[in-house]
C-alpha positions in Angstrom: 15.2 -9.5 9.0 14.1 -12.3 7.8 10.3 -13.7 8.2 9.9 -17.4 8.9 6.5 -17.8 7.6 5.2 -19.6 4.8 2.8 -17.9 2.7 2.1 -21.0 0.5 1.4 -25.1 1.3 1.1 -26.9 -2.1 4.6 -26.1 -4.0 5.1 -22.7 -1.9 4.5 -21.2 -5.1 5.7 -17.0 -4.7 6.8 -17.3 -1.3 9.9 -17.5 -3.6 9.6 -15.6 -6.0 7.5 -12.7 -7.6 4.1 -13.6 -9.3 4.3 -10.8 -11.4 6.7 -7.7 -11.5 5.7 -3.9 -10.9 2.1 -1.9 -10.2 0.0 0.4 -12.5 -2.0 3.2 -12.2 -5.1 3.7 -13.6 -5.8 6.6 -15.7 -7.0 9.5 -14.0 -6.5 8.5 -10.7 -3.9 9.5 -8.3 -2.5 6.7 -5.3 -2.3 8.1 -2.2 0.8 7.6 -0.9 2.1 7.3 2.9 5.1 6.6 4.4 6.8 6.0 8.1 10.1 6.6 8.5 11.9 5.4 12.2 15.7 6.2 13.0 17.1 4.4 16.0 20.8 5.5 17.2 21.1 5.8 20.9 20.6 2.6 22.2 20.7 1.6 26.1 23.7 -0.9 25.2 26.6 0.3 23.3 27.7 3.1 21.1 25.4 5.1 19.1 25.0 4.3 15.6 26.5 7.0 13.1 24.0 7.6 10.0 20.8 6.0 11.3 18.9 9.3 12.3 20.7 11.2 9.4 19.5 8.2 6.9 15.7 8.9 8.1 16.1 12.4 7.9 17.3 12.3 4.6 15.1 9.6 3.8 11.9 11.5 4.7 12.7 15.1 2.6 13.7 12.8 -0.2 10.0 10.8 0.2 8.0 14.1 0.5 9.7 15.3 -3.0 8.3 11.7 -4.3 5.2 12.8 -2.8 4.4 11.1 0.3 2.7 11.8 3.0 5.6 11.7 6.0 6.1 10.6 9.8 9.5 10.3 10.4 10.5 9.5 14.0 13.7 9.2 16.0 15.1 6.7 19.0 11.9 5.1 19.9 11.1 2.6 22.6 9.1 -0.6 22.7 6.2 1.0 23.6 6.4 4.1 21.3 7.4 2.0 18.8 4.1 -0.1 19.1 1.9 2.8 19.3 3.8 4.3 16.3 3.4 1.2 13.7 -0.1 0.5 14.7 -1.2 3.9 13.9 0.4 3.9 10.9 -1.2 0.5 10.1 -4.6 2.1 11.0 -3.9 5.6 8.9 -4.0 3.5 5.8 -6.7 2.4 3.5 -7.1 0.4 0.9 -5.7 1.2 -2.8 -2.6 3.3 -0.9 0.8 2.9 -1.6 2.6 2.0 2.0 6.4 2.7 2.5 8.0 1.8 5.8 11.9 2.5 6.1 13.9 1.9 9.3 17.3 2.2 10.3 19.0 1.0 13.4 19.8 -2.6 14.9 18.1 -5.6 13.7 18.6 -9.0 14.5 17.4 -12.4 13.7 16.2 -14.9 16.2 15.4 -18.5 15.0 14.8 -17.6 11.6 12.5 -14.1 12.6 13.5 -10.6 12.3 13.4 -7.9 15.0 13.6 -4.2 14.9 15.4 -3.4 18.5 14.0 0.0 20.4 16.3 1.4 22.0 15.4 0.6 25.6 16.2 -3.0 24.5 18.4 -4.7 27.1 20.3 -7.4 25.9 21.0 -8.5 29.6 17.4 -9.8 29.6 18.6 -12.5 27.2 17.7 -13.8 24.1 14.0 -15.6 24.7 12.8 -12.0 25.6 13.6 -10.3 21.6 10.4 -11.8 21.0 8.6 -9.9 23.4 11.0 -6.6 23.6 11.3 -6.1 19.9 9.2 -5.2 16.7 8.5 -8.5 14.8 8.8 -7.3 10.8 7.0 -10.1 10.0 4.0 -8.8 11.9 4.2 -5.6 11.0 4.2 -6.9 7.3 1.6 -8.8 7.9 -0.9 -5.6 9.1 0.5 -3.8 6.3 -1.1 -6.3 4.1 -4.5 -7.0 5.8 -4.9 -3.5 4.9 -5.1 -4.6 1.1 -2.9 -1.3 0.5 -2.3 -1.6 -3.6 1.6 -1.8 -3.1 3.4 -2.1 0.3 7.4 -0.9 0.3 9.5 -2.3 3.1 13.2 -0.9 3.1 15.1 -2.2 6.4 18.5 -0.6 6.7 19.3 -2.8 10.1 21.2 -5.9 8.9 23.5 -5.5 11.7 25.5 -7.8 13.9 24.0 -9.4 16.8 24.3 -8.2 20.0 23.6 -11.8 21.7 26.5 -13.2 19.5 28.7 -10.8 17.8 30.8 -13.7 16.1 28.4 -15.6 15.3 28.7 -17.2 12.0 25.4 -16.1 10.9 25.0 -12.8 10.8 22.4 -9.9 10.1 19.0 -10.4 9.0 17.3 -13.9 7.8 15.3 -14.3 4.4 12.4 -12.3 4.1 8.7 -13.4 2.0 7.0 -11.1 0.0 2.4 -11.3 -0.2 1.2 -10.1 -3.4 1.9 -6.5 -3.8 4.9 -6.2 -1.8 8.4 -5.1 -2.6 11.2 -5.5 0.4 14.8 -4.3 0.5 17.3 -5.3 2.7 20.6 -3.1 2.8 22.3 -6.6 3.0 21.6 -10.4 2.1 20.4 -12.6 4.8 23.5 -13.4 6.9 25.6 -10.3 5.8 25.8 -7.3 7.9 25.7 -3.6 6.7 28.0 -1.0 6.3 27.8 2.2 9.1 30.1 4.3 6.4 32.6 6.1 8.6 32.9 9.1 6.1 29.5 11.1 4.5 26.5 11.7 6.4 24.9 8.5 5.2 24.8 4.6 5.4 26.1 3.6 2.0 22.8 1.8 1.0 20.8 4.8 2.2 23.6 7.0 0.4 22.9 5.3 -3.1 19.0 5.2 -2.4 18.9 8.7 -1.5 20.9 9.6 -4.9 18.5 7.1 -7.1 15.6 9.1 -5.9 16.7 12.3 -6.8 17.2 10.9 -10.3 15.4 10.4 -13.1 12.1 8.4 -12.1 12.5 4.7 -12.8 10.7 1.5 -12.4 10.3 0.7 -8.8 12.6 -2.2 -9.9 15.4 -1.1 -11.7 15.8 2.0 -9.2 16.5 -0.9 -6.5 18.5 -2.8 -8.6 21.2 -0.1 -9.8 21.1 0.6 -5.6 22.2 -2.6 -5.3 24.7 -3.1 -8.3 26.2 0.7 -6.9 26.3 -1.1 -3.1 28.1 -4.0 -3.9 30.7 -2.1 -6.0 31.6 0.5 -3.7 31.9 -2.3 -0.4 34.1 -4.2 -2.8 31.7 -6.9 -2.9 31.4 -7.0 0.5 27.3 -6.1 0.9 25.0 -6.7 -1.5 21.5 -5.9 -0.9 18.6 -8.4 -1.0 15.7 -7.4 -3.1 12.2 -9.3 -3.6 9.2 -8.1 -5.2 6.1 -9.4 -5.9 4.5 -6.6 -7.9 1.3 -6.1 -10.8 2.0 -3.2 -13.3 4.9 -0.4 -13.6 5.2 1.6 -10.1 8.0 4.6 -10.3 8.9 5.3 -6.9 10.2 8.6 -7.7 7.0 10.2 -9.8 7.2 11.7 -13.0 5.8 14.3 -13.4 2.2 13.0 -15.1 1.0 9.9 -14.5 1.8 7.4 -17.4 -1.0 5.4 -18.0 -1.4 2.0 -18.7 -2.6 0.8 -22.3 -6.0 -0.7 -20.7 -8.0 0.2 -17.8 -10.2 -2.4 -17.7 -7.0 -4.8 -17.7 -5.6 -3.3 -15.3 -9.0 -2.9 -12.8 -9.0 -6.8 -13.5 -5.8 -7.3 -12.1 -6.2 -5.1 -9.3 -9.4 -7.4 -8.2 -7.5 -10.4 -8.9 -4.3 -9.2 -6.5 -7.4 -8.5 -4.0 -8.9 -11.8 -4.2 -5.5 -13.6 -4.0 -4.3 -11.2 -1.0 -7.7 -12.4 1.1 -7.4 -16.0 0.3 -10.1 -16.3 -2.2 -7.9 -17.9 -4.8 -10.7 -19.5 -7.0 -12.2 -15.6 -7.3 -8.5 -14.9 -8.0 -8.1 -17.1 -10.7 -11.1 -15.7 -12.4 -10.0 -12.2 -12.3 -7.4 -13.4 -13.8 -8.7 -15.2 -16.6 -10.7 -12.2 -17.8 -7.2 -10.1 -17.6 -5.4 -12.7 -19.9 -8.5 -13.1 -22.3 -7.9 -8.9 -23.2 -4.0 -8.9 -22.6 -3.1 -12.8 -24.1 1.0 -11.8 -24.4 1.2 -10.4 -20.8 3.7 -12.9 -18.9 2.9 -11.3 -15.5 -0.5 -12.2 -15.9 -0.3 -15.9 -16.8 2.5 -16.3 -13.9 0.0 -14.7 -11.2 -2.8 -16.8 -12.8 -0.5 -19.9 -12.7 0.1 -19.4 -9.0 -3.8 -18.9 -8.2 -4.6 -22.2 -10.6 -1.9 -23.6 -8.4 -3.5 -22.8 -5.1 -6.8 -24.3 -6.3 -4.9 -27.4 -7.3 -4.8 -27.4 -10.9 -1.4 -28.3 -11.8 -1.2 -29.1 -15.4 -3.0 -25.8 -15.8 -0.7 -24.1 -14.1 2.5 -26.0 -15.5 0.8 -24.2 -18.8 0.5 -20.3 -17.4 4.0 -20.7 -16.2 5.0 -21.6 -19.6 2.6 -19.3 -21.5 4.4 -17.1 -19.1 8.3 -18.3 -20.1 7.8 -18.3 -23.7 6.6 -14.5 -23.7 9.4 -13.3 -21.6 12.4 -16.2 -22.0 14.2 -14.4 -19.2 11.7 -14.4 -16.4 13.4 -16.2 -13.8 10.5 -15.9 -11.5 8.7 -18.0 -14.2 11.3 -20.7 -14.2 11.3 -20.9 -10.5 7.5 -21.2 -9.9 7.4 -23.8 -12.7 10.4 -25.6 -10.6 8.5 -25.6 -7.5 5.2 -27.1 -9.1 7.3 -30.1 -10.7 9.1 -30.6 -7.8 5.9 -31.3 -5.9 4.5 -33.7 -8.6 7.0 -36.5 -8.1 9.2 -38.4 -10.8 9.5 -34.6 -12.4 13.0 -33.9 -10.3 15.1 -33.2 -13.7 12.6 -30.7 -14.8 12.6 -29.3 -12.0 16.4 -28.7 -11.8 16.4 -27.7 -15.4 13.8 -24.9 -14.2 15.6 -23.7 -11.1 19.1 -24.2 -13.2 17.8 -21.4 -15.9 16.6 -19.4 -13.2 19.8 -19.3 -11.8 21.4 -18.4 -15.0 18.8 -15.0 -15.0 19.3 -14.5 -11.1 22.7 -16.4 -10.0 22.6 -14.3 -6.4 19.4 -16.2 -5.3 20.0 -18.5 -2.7 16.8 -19.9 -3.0 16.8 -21.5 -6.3 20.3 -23.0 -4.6 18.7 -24.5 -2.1 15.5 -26.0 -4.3 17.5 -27.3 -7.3 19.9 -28.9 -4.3 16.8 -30.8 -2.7 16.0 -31.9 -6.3 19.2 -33.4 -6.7 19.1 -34.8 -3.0 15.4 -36.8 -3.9 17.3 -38.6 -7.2 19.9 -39.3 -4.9 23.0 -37.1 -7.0 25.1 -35.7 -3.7 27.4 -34.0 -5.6 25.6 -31.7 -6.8 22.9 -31.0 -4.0 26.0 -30.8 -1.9 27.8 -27.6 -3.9 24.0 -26.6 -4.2 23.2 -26.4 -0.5 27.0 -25.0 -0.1 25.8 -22.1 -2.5 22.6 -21.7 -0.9 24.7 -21.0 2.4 26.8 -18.8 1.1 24.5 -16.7 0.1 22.3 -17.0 3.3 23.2 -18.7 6.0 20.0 -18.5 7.9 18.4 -20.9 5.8 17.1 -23.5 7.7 16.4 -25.8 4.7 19.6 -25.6 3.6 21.4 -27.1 6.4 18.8 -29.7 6.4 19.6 -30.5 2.6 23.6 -30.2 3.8 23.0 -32.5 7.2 20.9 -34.9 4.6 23.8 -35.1 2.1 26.3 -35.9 5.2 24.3 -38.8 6.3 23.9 -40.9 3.3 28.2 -40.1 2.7 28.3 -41.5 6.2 29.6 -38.5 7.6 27.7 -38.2 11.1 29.9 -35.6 13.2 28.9 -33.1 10.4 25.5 -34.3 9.8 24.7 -33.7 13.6 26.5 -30.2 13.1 24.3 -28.8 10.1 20.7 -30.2 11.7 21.9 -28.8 14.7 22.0 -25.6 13.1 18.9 -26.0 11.1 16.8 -27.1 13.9 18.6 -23.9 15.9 17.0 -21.4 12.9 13.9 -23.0 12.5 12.8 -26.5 15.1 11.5 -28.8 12.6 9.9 -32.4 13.3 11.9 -33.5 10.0 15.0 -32.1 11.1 15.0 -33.8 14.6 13.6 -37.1 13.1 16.7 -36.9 10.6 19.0 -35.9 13.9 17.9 -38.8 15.2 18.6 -41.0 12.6 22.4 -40.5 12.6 22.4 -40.3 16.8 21.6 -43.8 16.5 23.8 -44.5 13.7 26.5 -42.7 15.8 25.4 -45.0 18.3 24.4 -42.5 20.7 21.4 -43.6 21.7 19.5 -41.6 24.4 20.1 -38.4 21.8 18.4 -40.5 19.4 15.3 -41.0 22.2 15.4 -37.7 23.3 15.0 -36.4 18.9 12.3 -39.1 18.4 10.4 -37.7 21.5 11.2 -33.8 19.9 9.6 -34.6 16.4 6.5 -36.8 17.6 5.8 -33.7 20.1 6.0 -31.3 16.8 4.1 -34.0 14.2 1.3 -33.4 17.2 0.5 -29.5 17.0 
């Protein structure tokens, strides 16, 4: 389900792409850790849904055994949903490690995502999902205010949607992860998930369920080989989407001691930095930081998260540096790459380092749409279509609820002179996400379509969104 919102102004540094990648824990101490679990399969509108309670179920012994603390509910409404999540919210305090895993019907409305209770009725229309269904992107949101030390979100509900089962995009929309979050998608944005006819299980909760009762694992690589083991056994038809934004080494399945991190203080320094950035106080951030990477000088995930605070406060050459302080220790940190990308695609007259940047993190990551989608505006600015073109092609492939994207595509049709499908792909970016750029380019090729009053009618739409 995706989240619309934009973490990040100058260069949107991480709202892309991880800062840093995985959590520690420091020596003698022991995270608390809690999860909620929710199952919705008898819905008011069509048939139940096969493995959702049995994936929460299963999901919940396996959780205990990695020793959370459990409340796994089943076939909630609205309002027991609400009262459900904000207690949840409310039970957790800072430093806990915060796991939320739901499986039922999602859907994505104008670039949102929505968990759907189960006294959802469609017949109410769309403009009501808002108001009838859980907002992710809110409950996120809570999760995060609670400056929990790592927040998990696993959504098994990249489903079709019920307003428009043949609708060409499909499931859930891109997701954002704050500082100290991990989120997994049983699909990409716009693919839909598998209800597996045979076994007792969705096939991503299947192949979660068996990496947890494995050998403990980085946090990371225990999602990954979910994912590799996904797409392989769908035939390549759903891959899941994974983002993290993480600080340390976090095993979701514990070992059985602790494995503590080579400094303390390092990592008590990092902690208050991810603190500092999570409240806004990027300066204080930056500090924290600093002290981190003055005992730890080789750690990459340190000068990338002190990169993207430099980059908040506005210092851009020093952050150019931290990103490649950051490259140079670890060649293949495509996070690294991308941040860089973003920052010199923000500086002007810097578009061919950019796409060099976004082009090598591709080559670590070539399933992120989002480097697609960046490295095809790049090309767009220094006016190569080609290229932006079979970028923003990729990028929608990949996910087709990115708003952006059509905008790049609808931009690239314009200057070829090809208005019917300019007008098509801004009409379906401003339909994900109303932009004042989008209808002010809309309106550009109405009036060179010589359609005039729908060129009025966009100019009005954009001046009236310049305004808020």
């Amino acid at each position: 389900m995706p989240i619309s919102r934009r973490r990040f102004h100058l260069g949107l540094l991480s709202s892309y792409a991880s800062l840093l990648s995985a959590q520690t824990t420091v020596p003698g101490t022991t995270r608390r850790r809690v999860a909620l679990l929710v199952g919705n399969s008898r819905y008011s509108f069509g048939q139940p849904l096969k493995n959702a309670l049995n994936d929460a179920e299963d999901m919940a012994a396996a959780l205990k055994n990695c020793g959370f603390e459990v409340t796994s509910k089943s076939d909630l409404s609205r309002e027991s949903f609400n009262r459900l999540s904000e207690g949840f919210v409310s039970s957790l305090n800072e430093g806990d490690i915060a796991l939320f895993f739901y499986a039922g019907h999602g859907i994505q409305i104008g670039g949102a995502n929505y968990l759907i209770p189960v006294d959802f009725n469609p017949a109410r229309g769309e403009q009501m999902v808002s108001r009838d269904c859980i907002d992710i992107s809110d409950l996120q949101a809570r999760i995060e205010k609670t400056r929990v030390f790592l927040n998990i979100l696993v959504i098994d509900a990249c489903r079709n949607n019920p307003f428009h089962p043949d609708a060409r995009v499909k499931g859930l929309a891109l997701m954002e992860a704050g500082l100290g979050t991990c989120i997994a998608l049983s699909a990409c944005p716009g693919q839909t998930a598998s209800d597996r006819r045979e076994g007792r299980n969705g096939l991503f909760t299947h192949h979660l369920l068996q990496e947890l009762s494995g050998p403990p694992a980085p946090i990371e690589q225990s999602f990954k080989r979910v994912k590799d083991k996904v797409y392989s056994a769908s035939a390549r038809s759903q891959r899941p989407w994974l983002l993290f934004d993480l600080i340390g080494d976090f095993m979701l399945a514990q070992a059985d001691a602790p494995q503590p991190p080579s400094n303390a203080h390092v990592t008590a320094l990092i902690e208050e930095g991810k603190s500092e950035y999570q409240s806004g106080r990027f300066a204080e951030a930056a500090a924290a930081f600093e002290s981190a990477l003055r005992s730890d000088p080789n750690n990459p995930y340190i000068c990338n998260a002190l990169g993207a605070a430099r980059m908040r406060i506005h210092q851009t050459s020093i952050a150019v540096d931290l990103f490649t302080r950051a490259i140079e220790k670890k060649p293949d940190y495509a996070a690294a790459y991308f941040n860089r990308g973003l920052l010199y695609s923000t500086v002007g007259d810097q578009e061919k380092d950019a796409i060099q940047d976004f082009s090598w993190a591709i080559e670590q990551d070539p399933s992120d749409p989002r480097a697609y989608a960046q490295r095809g505006k790049c090309y767009l600015a220094i006016s190569e279509l080609e290229p932006a073109l079979a970028d923003f092609n990729r990028a929608l492939d990949l996910n087709p609820s990115d708003a952006a994207a059509w905008l790049g595509r609808g931009s690239v049709s314009y200057r070829r002179r090809q208005n019917p499908q300019a007008i098509d792909d801004l009409t379906e970016s401003i339909a994900l996400k109303p932009t004042a750029e989008a209808y002010a380019l809309r309106a550009q090729v109405y009036l060179a379509a010589g359609r005039a009053s729908e060129a009025e009618a966009d100019r009005r739409q954009a001046a009236a969104l310049r305004s808020r």
